[in-house]
N, CA, C and O atoms as a GROMACS GRO file, in nm:
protein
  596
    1UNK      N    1  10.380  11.520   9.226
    1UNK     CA    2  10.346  11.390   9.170
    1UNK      C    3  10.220  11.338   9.239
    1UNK      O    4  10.222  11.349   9.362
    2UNK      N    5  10.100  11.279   9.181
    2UNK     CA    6  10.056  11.245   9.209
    2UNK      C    7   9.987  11.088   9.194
    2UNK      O    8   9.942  11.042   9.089
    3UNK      N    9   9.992  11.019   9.326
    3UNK     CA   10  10.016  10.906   9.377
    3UNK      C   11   9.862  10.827   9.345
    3UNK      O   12   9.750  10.859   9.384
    4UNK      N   13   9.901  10.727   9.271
    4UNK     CA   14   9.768  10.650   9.265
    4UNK      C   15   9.764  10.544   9.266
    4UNK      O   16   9.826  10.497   9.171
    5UNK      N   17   9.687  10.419   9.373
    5UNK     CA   18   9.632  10.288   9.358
    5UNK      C   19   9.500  10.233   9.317
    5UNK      O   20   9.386  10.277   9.328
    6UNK      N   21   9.552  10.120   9.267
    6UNK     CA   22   9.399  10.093   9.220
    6UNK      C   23   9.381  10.003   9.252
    6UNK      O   24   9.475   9.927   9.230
    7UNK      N   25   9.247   9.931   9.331
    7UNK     CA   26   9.249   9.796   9.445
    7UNK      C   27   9.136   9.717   9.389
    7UNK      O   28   9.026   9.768   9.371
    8UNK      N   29   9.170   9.561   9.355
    8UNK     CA   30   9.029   9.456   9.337
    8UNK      C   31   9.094   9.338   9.439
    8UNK      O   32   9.187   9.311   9.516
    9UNK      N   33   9.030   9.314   9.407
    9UNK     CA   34   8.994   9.149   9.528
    9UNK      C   35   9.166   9.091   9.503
    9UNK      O   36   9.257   9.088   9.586
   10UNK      N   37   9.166   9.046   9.348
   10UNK     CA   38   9.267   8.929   9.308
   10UNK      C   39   9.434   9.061   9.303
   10UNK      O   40   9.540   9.054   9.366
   11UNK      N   41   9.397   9.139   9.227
   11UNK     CA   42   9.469   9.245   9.144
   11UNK      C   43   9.519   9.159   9.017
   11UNK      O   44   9.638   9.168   8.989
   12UNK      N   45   9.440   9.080   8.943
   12UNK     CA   46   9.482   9.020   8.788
   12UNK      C   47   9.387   9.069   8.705
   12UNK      O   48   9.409   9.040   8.587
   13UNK      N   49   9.275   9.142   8.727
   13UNK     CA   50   9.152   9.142   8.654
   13UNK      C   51   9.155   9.320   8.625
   13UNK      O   52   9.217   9.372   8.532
   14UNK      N   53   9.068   9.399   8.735
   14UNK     CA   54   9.033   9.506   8.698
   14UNK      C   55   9.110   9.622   8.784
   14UNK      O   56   9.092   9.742   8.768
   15UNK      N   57   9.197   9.564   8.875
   15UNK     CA   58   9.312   9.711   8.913
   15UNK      C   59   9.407   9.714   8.814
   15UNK      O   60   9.451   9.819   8.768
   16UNK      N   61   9.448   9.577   8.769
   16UNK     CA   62   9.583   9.608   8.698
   16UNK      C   63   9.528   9.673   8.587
   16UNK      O   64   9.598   9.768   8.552
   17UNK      N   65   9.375   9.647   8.482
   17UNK     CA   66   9.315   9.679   8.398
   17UNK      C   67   9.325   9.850   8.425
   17UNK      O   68   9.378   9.918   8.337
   18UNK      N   69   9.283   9.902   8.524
   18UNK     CA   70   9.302  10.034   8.573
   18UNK      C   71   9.407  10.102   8.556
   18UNK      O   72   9.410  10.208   8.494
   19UNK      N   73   9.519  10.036   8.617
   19UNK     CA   74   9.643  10.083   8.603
   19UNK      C   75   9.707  10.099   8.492
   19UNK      O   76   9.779  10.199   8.495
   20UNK      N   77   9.709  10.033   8.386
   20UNK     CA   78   9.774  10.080   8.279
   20UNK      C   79   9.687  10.139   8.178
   20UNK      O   80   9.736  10.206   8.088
   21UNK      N   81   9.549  10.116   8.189
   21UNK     CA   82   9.423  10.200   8.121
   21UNK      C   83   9.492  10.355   8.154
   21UNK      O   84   9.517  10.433   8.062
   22UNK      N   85   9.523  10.394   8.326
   22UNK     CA   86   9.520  10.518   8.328
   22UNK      C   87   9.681  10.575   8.275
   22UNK      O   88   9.712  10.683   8.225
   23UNK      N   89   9.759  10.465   8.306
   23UNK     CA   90   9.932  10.541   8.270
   23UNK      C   91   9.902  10.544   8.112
   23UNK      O   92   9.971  10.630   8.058
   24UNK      N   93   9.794  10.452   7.998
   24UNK     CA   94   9.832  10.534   7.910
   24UNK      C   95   9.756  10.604   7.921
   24UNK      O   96   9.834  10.696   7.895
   25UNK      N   97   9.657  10.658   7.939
   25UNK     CA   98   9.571  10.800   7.923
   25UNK      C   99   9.646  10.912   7.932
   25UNK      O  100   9.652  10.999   7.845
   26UNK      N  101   9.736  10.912   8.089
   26UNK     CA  102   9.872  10.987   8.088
   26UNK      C  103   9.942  11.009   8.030
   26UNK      O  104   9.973  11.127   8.017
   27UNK      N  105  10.009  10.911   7.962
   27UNK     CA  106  10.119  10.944   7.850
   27UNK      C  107  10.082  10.973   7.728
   27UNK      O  108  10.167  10.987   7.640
   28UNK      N  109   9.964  10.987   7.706
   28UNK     CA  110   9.906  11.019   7.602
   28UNK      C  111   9.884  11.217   7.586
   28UNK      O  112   9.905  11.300   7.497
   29UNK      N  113   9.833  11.222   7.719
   29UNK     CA  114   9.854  11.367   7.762
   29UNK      C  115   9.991  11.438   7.796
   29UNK      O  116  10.008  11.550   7.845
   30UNK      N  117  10.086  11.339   7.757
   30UNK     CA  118  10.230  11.378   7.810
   30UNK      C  119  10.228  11.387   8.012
   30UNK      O  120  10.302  11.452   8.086
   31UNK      N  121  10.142  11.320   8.039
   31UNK     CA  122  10.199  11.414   8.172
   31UNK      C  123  10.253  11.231   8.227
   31UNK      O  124  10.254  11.226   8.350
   32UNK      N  125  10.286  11.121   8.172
   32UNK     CA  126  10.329  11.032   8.269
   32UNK      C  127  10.393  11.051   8.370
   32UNK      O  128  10.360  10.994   8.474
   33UNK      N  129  10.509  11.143   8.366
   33UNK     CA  130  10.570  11.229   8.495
   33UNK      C  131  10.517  11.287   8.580
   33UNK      O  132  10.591  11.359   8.646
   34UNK      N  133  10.379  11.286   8.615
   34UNK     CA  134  10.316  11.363   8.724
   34UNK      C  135  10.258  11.253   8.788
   34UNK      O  136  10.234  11.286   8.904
   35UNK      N  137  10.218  11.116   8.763
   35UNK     CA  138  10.163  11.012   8.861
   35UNK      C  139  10.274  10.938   8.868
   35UNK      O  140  10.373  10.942   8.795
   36UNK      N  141  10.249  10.866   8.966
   36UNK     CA  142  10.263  10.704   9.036
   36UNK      C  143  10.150  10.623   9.025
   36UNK      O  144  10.069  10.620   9.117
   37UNK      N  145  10.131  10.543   8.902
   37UNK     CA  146  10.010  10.491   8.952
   37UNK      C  147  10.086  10.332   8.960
   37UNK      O  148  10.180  10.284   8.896
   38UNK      N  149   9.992  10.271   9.078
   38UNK     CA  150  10.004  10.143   9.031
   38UNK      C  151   9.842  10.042   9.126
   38UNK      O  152   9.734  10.088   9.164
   39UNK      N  153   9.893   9.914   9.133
   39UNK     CA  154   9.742   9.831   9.145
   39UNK      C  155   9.805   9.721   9.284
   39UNK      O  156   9.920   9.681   9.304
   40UNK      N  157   9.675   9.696   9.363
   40UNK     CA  158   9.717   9.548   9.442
   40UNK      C  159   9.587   9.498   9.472
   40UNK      O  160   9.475   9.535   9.436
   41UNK      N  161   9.616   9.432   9.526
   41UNK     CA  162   9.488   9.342   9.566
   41UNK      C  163   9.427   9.381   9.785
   41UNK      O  164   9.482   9.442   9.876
   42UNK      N  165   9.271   9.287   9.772
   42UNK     CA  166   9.259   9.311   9.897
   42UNK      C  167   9.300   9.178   9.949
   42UNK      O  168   9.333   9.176  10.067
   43UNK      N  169   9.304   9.052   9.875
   43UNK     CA  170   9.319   8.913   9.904
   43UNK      C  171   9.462   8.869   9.869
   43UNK      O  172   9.520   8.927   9.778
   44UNK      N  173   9.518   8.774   9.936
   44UNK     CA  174   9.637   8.710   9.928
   44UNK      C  175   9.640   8.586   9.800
   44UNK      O  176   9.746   8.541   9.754
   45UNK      N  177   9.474   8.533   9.745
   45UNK     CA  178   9.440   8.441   9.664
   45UNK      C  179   9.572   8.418   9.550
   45UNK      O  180   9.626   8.311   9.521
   46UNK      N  181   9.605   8.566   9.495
   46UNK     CA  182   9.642   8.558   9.366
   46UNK      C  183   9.796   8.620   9.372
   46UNK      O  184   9.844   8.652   9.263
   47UNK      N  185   9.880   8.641   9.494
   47UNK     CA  186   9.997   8.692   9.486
   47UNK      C  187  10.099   8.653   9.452
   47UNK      O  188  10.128   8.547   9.507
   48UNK      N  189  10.170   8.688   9.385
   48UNK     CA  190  10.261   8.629   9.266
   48UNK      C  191  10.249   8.594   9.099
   48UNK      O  192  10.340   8.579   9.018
   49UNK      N  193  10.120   8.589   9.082
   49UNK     CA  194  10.014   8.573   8.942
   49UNK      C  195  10.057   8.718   8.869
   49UNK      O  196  10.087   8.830   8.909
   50UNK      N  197  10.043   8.644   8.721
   50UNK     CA  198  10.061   8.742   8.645
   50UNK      C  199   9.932   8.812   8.626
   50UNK      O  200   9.845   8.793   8.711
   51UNK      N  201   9.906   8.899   8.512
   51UNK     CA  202   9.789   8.970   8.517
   51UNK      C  203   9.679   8.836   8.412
   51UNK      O  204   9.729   8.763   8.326
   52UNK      N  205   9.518   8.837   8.453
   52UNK     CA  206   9.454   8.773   8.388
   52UNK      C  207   9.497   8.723   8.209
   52UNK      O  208   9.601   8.746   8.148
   53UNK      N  209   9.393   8.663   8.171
   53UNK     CA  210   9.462   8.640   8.016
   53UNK      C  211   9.342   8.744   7.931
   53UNK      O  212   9.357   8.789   7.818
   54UNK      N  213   9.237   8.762   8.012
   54UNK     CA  214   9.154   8.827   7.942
   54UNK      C  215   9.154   8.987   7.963
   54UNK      O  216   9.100   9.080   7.904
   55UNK      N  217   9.260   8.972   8.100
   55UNK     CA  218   9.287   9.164   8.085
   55UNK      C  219   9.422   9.184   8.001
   55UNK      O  220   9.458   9.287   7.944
   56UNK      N  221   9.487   9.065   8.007
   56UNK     CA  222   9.585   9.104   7.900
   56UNK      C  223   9.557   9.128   7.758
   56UNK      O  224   9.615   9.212   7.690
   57UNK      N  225   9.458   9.042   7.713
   57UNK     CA  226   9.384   9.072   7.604
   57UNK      C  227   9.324   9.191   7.548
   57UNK      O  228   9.345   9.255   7.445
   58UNK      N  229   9.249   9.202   7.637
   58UNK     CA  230   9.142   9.338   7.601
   58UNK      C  231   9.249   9.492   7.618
   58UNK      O  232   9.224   9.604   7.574
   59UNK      N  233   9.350   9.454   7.684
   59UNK     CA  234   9.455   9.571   7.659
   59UNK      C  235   9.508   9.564   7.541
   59UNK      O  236   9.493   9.664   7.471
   60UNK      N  237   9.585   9.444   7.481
   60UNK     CA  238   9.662   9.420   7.421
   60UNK      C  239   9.542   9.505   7.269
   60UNK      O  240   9.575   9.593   7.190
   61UNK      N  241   9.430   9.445   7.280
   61UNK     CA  242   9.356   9.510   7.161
   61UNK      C  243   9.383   9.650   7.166
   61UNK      O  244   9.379   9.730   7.072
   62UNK      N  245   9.411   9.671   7.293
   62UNK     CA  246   9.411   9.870   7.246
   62UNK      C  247   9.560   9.912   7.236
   62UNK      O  248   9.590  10.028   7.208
   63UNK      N  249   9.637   9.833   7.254
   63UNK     CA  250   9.789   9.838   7.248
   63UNK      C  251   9.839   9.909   7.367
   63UNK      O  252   9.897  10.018   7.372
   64UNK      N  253   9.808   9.834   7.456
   64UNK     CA  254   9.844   9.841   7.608
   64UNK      C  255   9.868   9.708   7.629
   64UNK      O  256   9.809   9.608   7.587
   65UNK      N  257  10.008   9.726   7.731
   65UNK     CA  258  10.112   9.625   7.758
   65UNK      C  259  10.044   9.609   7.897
   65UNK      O  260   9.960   9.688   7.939
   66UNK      N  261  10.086   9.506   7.961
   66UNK     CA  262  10.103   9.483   8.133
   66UNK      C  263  10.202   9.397   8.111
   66UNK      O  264  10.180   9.286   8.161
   67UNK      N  265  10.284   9.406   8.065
   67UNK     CA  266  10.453   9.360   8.100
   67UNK      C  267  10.497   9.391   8.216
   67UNK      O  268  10.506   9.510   8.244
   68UNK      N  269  10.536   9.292   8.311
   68UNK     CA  270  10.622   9.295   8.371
   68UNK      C  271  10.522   9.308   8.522
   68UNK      O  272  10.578   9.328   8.629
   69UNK      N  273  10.410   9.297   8.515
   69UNK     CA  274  10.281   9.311   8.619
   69UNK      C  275  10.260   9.194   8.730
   69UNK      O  276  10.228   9.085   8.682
   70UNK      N  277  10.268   9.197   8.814
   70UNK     CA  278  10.249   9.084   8.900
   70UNK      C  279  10.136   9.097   9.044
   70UNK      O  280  10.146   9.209   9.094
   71UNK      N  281  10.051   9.023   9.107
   71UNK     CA  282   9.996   9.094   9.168
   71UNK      C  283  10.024   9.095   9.298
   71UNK      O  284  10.070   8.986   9.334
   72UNK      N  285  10.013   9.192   9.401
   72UNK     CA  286  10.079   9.242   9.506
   72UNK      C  287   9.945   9.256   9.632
   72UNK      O  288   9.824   9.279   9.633
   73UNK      N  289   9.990   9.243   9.673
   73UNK     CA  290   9.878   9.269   9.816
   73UNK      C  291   9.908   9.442   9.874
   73UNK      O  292  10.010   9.500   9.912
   74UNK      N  293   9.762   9.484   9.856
   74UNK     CA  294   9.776   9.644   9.942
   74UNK      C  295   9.784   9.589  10.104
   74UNK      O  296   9.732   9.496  10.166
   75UNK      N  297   9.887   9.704  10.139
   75UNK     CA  298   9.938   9.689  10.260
   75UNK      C  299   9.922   9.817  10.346
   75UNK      O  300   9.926   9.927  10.288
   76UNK      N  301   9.904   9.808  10.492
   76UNK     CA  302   9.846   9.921  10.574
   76UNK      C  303   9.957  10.074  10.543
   76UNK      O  304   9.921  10.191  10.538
   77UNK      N  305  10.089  10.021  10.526
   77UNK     CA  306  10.208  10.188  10.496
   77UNK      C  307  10.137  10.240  10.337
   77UNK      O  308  10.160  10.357  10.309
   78UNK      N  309  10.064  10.171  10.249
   78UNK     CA  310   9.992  10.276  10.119
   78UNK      C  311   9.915  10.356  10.135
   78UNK      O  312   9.873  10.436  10.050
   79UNK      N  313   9.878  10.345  10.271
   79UNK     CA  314   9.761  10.486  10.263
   79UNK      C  315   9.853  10.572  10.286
   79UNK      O  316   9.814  10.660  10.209
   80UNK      N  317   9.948  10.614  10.334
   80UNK     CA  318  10.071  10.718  10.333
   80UNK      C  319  10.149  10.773  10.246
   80UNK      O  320  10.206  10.881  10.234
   81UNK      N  321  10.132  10.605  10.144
   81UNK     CA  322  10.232  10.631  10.032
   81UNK      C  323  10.130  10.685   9.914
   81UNK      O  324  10.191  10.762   9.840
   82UNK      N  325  10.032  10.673   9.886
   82UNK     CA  326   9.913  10.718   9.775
   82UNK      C  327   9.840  10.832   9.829
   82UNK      O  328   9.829  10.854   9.950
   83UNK      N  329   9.790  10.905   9.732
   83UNK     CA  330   9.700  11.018   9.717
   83UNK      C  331   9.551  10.974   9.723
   83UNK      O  332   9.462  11.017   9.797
   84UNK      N  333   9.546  10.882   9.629
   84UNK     CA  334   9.391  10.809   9.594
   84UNK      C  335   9.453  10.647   9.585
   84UNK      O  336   9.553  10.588   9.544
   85UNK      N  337   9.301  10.615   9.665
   85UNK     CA  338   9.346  10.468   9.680
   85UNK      C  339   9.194  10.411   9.630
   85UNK      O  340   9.094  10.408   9.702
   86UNK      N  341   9.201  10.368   9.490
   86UNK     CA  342   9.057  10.337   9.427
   86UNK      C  343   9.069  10.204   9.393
   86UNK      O  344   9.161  10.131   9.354
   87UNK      N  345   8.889  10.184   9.434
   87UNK     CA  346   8.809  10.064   9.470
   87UNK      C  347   8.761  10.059   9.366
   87UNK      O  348   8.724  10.159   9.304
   88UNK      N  349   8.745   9.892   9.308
   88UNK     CA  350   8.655   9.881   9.175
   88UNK      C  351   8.501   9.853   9.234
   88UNK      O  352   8.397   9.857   9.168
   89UNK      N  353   8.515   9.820   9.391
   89UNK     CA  354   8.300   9.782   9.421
   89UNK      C  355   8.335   9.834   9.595
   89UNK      O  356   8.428   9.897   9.645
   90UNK      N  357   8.252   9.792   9.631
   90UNK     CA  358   8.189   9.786   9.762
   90UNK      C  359   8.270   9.759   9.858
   90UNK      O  360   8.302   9.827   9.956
   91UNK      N  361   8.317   9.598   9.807
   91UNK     CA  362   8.350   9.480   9.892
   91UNK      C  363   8.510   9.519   9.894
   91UNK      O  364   8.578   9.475   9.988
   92UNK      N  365   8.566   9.592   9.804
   92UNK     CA  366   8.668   9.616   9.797
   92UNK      C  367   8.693   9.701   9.887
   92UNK      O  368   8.788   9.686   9.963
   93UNK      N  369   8.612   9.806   9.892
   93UNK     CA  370   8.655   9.944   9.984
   93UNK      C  371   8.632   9.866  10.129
   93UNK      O  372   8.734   9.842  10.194
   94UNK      N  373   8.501   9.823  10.183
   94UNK     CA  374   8.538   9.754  10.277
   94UNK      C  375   8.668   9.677  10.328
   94UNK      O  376   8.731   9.698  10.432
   95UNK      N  377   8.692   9.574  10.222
   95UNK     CA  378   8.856   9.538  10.279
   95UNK      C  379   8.995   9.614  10.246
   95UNK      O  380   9.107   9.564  10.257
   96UNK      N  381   8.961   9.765  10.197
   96UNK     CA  382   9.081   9.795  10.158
   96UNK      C  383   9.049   9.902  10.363
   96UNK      O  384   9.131   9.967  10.428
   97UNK      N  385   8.970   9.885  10.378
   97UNK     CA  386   8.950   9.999  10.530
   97UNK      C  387   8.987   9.858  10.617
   97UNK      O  388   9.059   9.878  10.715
   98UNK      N  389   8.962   9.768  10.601
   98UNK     CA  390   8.977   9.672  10.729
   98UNK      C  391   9.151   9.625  10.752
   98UNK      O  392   9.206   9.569  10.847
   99UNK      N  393   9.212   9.680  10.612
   99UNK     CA  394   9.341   9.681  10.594
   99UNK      C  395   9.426   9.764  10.654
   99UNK      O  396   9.517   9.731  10.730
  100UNK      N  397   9.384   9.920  10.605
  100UNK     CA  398   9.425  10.063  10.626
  100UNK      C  399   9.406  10.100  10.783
  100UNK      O  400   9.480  10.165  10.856
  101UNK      N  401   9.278  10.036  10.810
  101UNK     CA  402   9.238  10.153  10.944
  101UNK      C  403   9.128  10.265  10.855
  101UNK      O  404   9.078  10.267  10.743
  102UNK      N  405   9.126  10.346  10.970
  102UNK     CA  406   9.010  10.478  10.901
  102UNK      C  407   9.093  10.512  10.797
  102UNK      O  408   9.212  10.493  10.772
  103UNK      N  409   8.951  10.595  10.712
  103UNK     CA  410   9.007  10.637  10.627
  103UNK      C  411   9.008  10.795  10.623
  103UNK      O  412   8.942  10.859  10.541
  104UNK      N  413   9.114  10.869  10.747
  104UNK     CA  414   9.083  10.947  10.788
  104UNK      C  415   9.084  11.109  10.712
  104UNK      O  416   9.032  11.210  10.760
  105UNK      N  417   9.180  11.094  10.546
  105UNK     CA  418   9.237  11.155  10.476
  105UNK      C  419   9.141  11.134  10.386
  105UNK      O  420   9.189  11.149  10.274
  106UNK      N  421   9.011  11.104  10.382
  106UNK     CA  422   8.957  11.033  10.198
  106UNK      C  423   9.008  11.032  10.145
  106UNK      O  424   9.013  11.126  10.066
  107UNK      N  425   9.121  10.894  10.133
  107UNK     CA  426   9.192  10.870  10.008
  107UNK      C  427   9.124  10.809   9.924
  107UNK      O  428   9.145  10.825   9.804
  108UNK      N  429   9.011  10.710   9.980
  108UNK     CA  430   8.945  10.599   9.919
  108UNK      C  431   8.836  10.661   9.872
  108UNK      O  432   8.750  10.726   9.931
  109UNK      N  433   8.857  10.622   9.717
  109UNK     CA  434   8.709  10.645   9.657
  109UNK      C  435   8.674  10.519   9.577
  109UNK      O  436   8.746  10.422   9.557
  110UNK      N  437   8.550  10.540   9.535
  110UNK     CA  438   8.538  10.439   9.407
  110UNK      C  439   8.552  10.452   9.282
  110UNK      O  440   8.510  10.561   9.242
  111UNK      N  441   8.608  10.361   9.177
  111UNK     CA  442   8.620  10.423   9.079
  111UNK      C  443   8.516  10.482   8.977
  111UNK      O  444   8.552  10.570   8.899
  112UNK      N  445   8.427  10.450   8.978
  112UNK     CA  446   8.320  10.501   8.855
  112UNK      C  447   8.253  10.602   8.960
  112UNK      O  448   8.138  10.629   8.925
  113UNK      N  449   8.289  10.662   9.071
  113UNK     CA  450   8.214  10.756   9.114
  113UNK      C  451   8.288  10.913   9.074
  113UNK      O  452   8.239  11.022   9.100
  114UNK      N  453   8.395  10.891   9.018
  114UNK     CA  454   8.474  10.990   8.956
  114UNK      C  455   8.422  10.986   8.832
  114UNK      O  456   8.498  11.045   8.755
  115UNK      N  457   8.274  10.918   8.748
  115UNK     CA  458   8.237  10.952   8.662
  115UNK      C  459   8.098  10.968   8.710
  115UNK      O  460   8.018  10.962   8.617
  116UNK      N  461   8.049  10.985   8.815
  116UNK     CA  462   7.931  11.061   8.901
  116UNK      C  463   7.864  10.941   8.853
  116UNK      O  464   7.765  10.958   8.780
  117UNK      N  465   7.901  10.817   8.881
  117UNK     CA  466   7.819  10.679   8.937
  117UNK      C  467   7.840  10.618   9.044
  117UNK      O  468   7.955  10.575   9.052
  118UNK      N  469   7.757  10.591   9.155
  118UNK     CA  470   7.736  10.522   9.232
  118UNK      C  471   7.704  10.365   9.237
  118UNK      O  472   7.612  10.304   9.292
  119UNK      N  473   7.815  10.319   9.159
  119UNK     CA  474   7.830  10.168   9.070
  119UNK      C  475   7.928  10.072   9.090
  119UNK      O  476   8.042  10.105   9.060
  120UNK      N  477   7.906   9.947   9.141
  120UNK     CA  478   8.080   9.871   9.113
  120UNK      C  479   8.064   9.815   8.950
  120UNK      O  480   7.976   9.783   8.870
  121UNK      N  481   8.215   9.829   8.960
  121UNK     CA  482   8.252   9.782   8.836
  121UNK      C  483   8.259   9.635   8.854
  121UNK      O  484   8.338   9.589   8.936
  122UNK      N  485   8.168   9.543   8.771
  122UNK     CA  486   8.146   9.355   8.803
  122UNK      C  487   8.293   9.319   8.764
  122UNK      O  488   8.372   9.373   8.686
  123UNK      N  489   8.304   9.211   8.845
  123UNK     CA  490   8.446   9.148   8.801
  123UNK      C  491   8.437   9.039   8.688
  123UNK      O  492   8.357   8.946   8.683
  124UNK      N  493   8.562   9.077   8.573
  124UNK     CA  494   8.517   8.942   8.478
  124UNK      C  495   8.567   8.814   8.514
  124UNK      O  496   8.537   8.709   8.457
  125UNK      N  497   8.673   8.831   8.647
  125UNK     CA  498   8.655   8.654   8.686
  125UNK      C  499   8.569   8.584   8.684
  125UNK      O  500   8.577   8.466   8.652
  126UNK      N  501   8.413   8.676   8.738
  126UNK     CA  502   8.290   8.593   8.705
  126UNK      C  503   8.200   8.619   8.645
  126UNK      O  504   8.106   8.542   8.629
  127UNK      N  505   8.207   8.729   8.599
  127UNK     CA  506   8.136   8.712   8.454
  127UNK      C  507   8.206   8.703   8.338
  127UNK      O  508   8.112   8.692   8.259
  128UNK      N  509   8.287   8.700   8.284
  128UNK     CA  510   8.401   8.665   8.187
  128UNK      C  511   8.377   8.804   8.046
  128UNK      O  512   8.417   8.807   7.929
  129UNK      N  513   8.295   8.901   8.127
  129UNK     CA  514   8.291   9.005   8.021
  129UNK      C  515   8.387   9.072   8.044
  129UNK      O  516   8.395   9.125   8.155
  130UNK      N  517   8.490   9.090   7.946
  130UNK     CA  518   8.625   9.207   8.009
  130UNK      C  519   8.589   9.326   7.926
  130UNK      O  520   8.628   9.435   7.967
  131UNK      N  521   8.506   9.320   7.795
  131UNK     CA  522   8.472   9.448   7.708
  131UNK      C  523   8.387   9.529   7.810
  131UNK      O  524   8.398   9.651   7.819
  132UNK      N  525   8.325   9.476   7.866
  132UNK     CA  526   8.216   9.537   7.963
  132UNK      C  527   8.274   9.605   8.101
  132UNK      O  528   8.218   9.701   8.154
  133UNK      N  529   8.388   9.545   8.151
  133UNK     CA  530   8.517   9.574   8.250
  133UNK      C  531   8.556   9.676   8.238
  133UNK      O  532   8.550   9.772   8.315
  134UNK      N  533   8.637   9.657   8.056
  134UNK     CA  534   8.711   9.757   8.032
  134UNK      C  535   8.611   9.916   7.995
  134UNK      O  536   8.678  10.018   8.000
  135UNK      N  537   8.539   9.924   7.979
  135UNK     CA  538   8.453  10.014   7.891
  135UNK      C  539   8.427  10.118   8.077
  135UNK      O  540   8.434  10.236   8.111
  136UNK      N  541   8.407  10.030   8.124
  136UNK     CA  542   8.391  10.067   8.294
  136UNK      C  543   8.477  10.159   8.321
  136UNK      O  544   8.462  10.280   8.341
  137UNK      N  545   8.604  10.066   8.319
  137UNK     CA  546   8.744  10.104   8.359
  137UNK      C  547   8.776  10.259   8.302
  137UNK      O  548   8.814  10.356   8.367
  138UNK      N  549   8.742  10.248   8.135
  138UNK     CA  550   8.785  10.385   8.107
  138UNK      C  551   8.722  10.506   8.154
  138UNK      O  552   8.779  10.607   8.195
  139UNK      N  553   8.549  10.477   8.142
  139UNK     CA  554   8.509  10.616   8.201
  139UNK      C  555   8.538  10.637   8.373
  139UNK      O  556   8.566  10.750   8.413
  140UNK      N  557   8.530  10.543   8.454
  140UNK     CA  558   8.604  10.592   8.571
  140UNK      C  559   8.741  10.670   8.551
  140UNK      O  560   8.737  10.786   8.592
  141UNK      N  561   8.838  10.637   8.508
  141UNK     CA  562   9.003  10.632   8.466
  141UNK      C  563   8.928  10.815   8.392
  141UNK      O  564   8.974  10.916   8.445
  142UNK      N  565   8.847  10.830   8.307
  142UNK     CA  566   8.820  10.948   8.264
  142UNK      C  567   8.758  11.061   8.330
  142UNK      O  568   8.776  11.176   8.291
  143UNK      N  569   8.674  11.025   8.446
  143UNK     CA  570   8.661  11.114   8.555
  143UNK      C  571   8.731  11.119   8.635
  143UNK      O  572   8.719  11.231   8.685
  144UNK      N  573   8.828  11.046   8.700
  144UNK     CA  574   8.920  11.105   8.743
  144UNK      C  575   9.002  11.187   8.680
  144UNK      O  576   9.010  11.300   8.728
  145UNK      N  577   9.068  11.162   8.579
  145UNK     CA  578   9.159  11.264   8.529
  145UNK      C  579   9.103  11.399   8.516
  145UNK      O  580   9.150  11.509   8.548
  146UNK      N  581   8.971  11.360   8.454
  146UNK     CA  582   8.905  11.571   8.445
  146UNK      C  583   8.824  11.585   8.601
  146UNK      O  584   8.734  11.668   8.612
  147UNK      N  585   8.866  11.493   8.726
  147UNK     CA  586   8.826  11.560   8.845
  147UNK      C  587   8.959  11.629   8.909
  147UNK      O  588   8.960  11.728   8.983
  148UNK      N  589   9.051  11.566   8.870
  148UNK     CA  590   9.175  11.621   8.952
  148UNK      C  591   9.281  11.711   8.877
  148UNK      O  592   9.374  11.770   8.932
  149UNK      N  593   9.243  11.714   8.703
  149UNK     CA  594   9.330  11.812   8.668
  149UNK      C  595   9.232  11.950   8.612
  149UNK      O  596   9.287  12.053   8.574
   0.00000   0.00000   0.00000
């Protein structure tokens, strides 16, 4: 099985967007049984919050749920418990290491660098583009899958 997080600042915007972007890509390939994926945050801001209204949206257009999603704070025992622990920018990987400790296993990558970009993905908390988020979201979510299978 392989273990996956996906980390933004809040976790309402573009991890949870990640997370179920990639479980369906999975179940689409039949393999939902081979990951764990799920999403948290690097900040305490938003814990307990459901997922955004505009990532619920822009899923809901593709007929993707986040039922039942709440957001969670990444905590120092996930680098143990995950395989890949992916960053939507910069600022993220920074606080997901000031969390973890080293990152002595490269678990941490970024996400659109699994589509051979050296890019953060902008957050639509402040820019309020989620088509532009999501469009992100998938080709990262798509290099990973054809980097690791």
């Amino acid at each position: 099985m392989i273990k996956v997080l996906f980390v933004c600042h809040g976790n309402i915007c573009r991890s949870p967007m990640a997370e179920f972007v990639l479980k369906d890509m999975a179940a689409k390939k039949g393999m939902e049984n081979n990951f764990e994926i799920a999403s948290a945050a690097t900040s305490r801001e938003e814990i307990g919050n459901g997922v955004h209204r505009g990532t619920k949206e822009k899923l809901k257009e593709q007929g993707i749920s986040t039922k039942g999603k709440y957001a969670v704070q990444l905590k120092k025992e996930d680098y143990q418990k995950y395989d890949y622990i992916i960053a939507m920018d910069q600022n993220n990987i920074r606080n997901i290491k000031r969390i973890i400790g080293e990152d002595k296993e490269k678990k941490v990558h970024l996400l659109l660098s699994f589509a051979k970009e050296n890019r953060d993905i902008a957050d639509p908390w402040y820019t309020g583009d989620f088509d532009k988020t999501y469009e992100d979201v998938v080709k990262g979510c798509k290099g990973f899958l054809e980097t690791i299978l």
